[in-house]
C-alpha positions in Angstrom: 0.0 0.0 0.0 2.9 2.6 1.1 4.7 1.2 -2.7 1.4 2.7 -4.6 1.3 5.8 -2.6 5.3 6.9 -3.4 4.2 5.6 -7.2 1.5 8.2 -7.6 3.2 11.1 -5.8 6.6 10.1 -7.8 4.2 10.3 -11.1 2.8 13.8 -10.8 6.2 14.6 -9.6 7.5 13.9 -12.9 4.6 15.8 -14.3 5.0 18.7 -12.3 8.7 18.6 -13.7 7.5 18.3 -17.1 5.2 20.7 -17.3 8.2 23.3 -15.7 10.7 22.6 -18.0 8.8 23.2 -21.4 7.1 26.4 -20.0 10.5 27.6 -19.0 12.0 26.2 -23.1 8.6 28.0 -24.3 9.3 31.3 -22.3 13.2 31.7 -23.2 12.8 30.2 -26.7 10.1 33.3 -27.7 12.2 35.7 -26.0 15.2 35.1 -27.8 13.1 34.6 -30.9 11.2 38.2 -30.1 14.5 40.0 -29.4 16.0 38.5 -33.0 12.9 39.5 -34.7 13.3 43.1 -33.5 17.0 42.9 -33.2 18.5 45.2 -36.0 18.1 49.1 -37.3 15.0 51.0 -37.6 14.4 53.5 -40.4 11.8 56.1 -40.6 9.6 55.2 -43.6 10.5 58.2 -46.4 7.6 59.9 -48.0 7.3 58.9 -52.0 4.2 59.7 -53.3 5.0 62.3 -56.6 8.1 60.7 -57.3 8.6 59.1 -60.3 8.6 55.1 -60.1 12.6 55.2 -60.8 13.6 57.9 -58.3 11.2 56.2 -55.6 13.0 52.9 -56.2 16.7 54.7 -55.7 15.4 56.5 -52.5 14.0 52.6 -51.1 17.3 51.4 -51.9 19.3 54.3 -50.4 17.4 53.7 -47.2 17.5 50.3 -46.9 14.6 49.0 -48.2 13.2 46.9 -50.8 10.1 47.1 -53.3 7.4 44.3 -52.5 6.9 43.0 -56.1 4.9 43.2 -58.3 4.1 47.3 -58.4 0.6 47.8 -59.1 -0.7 50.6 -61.9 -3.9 52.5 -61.7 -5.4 55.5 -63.7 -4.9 58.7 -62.3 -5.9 62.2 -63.0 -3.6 64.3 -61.0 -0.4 62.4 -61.1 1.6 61.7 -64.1 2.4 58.7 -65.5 4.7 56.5 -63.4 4.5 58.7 -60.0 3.7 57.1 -56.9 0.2 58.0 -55.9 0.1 55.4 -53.0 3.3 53.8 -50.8 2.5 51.4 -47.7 3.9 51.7 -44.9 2.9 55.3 -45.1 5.0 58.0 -45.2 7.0 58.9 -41.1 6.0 55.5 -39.6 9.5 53.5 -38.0 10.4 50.6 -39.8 13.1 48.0 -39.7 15.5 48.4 -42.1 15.3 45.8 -45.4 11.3 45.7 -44.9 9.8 45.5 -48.4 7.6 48.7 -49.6 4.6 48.5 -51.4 4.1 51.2 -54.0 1.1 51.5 -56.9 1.8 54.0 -59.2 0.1 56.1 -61.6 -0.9 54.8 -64.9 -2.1 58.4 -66.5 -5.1 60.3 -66.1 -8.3 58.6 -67.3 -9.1 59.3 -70.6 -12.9 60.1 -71.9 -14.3 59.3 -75.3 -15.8 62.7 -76.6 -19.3 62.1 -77.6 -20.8 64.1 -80.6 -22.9 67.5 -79.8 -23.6 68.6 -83.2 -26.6 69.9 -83.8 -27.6 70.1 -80.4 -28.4 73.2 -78.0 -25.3 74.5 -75.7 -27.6 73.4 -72.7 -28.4 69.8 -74.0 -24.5 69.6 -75.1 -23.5 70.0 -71.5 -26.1 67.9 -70.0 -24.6 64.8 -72.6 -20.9 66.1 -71.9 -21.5 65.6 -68.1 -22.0 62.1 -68.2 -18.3 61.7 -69.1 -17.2 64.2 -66.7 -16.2 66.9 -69.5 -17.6 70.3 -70.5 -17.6 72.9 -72.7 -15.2 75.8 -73.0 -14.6 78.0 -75.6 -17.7 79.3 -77.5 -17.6 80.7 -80.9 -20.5 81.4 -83.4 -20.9 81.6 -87.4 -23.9 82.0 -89.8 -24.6 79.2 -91.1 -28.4 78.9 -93.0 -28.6 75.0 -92.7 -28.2 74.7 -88.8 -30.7 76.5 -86.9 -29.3 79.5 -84.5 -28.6 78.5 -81.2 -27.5 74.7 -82.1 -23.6 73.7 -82.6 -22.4 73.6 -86.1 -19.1 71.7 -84.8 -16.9 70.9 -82.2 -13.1 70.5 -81.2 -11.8 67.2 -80.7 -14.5 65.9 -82.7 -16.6 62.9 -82.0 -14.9 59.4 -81.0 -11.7 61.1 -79.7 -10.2 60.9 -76.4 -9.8 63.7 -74.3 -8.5 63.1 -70.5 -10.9 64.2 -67.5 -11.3 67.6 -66.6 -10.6 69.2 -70.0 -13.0 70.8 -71.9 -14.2 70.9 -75.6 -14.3 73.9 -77.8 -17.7 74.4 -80.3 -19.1 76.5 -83.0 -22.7 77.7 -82.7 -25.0 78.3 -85.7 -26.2 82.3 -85.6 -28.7 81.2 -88.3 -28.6 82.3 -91.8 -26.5 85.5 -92.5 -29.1 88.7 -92.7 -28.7 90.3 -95.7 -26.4 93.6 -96.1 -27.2 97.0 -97.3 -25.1 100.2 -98.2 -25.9 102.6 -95.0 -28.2 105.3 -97.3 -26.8 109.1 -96.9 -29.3 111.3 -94.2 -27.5 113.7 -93.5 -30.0 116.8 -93.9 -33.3 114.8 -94.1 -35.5 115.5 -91.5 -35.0 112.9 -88.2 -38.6 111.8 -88.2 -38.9 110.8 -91.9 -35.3 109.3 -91.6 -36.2 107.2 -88.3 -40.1 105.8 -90.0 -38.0 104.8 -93.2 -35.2 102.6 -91.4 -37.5 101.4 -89.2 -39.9 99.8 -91.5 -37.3 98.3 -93.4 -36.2 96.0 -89.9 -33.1 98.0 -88.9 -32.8 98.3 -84.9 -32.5 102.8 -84.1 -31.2 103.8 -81.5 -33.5 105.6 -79.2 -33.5 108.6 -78.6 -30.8 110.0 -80.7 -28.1 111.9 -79.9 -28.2 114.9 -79.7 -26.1 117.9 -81.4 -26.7 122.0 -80.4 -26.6 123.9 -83.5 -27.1 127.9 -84.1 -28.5 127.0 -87.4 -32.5 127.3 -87.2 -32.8 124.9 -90.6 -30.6 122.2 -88.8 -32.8 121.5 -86.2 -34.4 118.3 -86.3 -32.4 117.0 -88.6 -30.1 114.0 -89.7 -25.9 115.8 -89.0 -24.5 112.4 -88.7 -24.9 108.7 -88.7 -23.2 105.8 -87.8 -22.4 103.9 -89.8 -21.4 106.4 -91.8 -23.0 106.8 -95.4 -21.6 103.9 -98.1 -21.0 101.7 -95.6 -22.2 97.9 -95.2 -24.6 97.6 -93.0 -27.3 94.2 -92.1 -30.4 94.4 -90.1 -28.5 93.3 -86.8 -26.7 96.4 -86.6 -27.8 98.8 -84.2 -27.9 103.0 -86.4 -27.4 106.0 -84.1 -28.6 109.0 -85.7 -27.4 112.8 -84.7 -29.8 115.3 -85.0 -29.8 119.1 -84.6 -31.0 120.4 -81.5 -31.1 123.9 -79.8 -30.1 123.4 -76.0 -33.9 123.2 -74.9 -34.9 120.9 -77.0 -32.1 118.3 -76.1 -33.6 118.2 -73.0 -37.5 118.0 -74.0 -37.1 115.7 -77.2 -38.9 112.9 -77.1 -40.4 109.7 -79.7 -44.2 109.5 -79.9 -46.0 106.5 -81.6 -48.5 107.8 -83.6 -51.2 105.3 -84.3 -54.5 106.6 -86.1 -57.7 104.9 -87.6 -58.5 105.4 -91.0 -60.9 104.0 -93.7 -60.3 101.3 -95.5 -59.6 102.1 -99.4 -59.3 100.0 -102.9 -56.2 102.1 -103.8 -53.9 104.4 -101.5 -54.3 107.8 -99.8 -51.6 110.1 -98.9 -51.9 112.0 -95.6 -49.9 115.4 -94.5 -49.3 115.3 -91.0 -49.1 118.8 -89.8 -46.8 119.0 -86.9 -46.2 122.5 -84.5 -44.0 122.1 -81.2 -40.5 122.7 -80.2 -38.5 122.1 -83.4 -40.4 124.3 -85.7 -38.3 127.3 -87.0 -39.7 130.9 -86.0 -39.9 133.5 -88.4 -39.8 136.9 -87.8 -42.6 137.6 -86.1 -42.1 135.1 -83.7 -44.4 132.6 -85.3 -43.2 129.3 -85.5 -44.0 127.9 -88.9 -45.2 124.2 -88.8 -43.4 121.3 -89.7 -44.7 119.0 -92.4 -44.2 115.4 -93.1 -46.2 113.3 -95.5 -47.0 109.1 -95.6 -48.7 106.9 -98.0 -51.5 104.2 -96.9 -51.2 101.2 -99.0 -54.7 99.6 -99.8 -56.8 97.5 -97.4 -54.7 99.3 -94.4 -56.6 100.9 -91.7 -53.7 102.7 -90.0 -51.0 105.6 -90.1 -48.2 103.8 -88.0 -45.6 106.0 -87.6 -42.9 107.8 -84.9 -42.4 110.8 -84.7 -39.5 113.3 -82.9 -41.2 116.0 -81.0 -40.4 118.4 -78.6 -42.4 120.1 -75.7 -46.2 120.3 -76.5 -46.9 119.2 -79.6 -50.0 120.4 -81.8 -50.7 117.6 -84.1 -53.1 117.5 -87.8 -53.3 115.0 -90.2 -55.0 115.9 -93.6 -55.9 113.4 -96.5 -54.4 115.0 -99.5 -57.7 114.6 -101.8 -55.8 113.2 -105.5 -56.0 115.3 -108.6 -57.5 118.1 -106.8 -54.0 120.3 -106.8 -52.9 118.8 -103.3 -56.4 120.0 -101.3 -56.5 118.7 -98.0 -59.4 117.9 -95.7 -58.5 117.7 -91.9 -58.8 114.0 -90.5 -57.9 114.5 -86.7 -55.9 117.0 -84.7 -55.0 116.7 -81.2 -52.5 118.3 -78.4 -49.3 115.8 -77.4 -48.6 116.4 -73.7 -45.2 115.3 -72.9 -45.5 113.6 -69.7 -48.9 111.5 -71.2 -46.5 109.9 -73.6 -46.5 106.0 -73.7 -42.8 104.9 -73.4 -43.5 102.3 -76.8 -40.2 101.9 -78.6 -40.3 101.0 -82.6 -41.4 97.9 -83.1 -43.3 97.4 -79.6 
């Protein structure tokens, strides 16, 4: 019985031996492995992103490192080709010296096919362009009388071309077909009224008022001294005529347009009405009376109207007269009225 009991106390004895000596081989055997793991020199990881792949490579090397194969390549639209654009270990981290570096560098930007935009509105162009992340820049125009105005005629690069993200194309928009020219007629001395109907009703845009010129000479005021363009000169309904007109220093002040506008029968054949005009820019003779200005305007057939601007200046008194055919010009009075100038409506030729 005392034999068993020194047995089982010699057997976890041993055990107890056992068990001490491999935790003790176990403990020293991961120390020594732990210190010759991080036995050796440290090195704080350089920064390399924007180098090029060959200068980051030289720098790894110089510092005692190595490049974890194989380098990956990605698209880029900041960095050039071949620059570093990502590194790990980052850049300042301490490292042990002959660690291998993973770099990716850039592969180029990212490069967009260019869709086409002809014929399409600047708006709808950049709603298309946006989908592969480019845009329009430049912005020119030309007549062109097959495209409609407004739409792109063409476009540079042109369609199927690749153009890298970020950079934007250039286009050509349609102003519609050219307008047609004229030769600027020569006004100079016709009266500002007559001048300003005529252009008018043949689409040319006058500017309003006109300017302006102070002259001593009673049979200059109220009319044409200068134009611009200037007489001879090519002209197109797009262009915008400024007319100078004589002008005593009051009446630059008081001038105004007024839209005359009056009813008048229908006729098989047309009538030709005298409008009678006496206000500020009538001449004064000498006794003091000013002597009324005269204009005169034809009424095609069928039209029920005398649509016309005049220049006036002050209160103006106003007559029209049908001038009666083959009866030596007589006239009979159609309507007269008084022109106040602050009742005038602010219409502008072609309103």
């Amino acid at each position: 019985m005392l034999r068993k009991f020194f047995r089982f106390c010699l057997w976890w004895l041993c055990l107890f031996l056992s068990v001490a000596i491999l935790s003790s081989v176990a403990f020293w055997g991961g120390y020594w492995v732990l210190k010759f793991i991080t036995a050796g020199e440290t090195i704080t990881m350089p920064s390399l992103l924007g180098m090029f792949e060959k200068d980051a490579i030289v720098t790894l090397v110089n510092a005692g490192l190595t490049v974890q194969p194989p380098i990956e390549r990605q698209p880029h639209d900041e960095y050039e080709q071949g620059m570093v654009i990502q590194q790990s270990p980052r850049p300042g981290v301490t490292i042990k010296a002959g660690r291998a570096v993973r770099l990716v560098v850039s592969a180029g930007a990212s490069r967009k096919e260019i869709p086409s935009v002809v014929n399409m509105t600047i708006a709808d162009a950049k709603l298309r362009l946006s989908a592969s992340e480019l845009d329009i820049g430049h912005i020119g125009s030309i007549y062109n009388a097959l495209i409609p105005a407004g739409q792109i005629v063409a476009q540079d690069p042109t369609e199927g071309q690749h153009l890298h993200f970020g950079h934007n194309i250039s286009v050509l928009t349609s102003l519609g077909p050219e307008p047609p020219a004229f030769i600027m007629p020569n006004l100079i001395d016709q009266d500002y009224s007559f001048s300003l109907r005529e252009l008018v009703a043949l689409g040319f845009d006058v500017e309003q008022p006109p300017q302006y010129e102070e002259t001593d000479d009673l049979e200059e005021v109220g009319k044409v001294l200068d134009s611009d363009p200037r007489a001879g000169e090519r002209i197109t309904t797009e262009d915008m005529i400024t007319l100078t007109v004589g002008a005593t220093g009051r009446i630059t002040q008081s001038a105004y347009n007024h839209h005359l506008k009056e009813r008048v029968f229908a006729q098989s054949y047309s009538r030709t009405f005298k409008i009678v005009i006496v206000d500020d820019l009538c001449l004064v003779d000498d006794q003091g009376t000013r002597i009324p200005r005269e204009m005169t305007m034809t009424v095609q057939p069928g039209r029920n109207f005398i649509d016309s601007w005049l220049v006036l200046a002050g209160q103006a008194y106003l007559e029209i007269q049908l001038v009666e055919p083959g009866q030596e010009g007589e006239t009979h009075i159609v309507a007269r009225r008084i022109i106040e100038p602050e009742t005038i409506s602010p219409l502008e030729p072609g309103d």
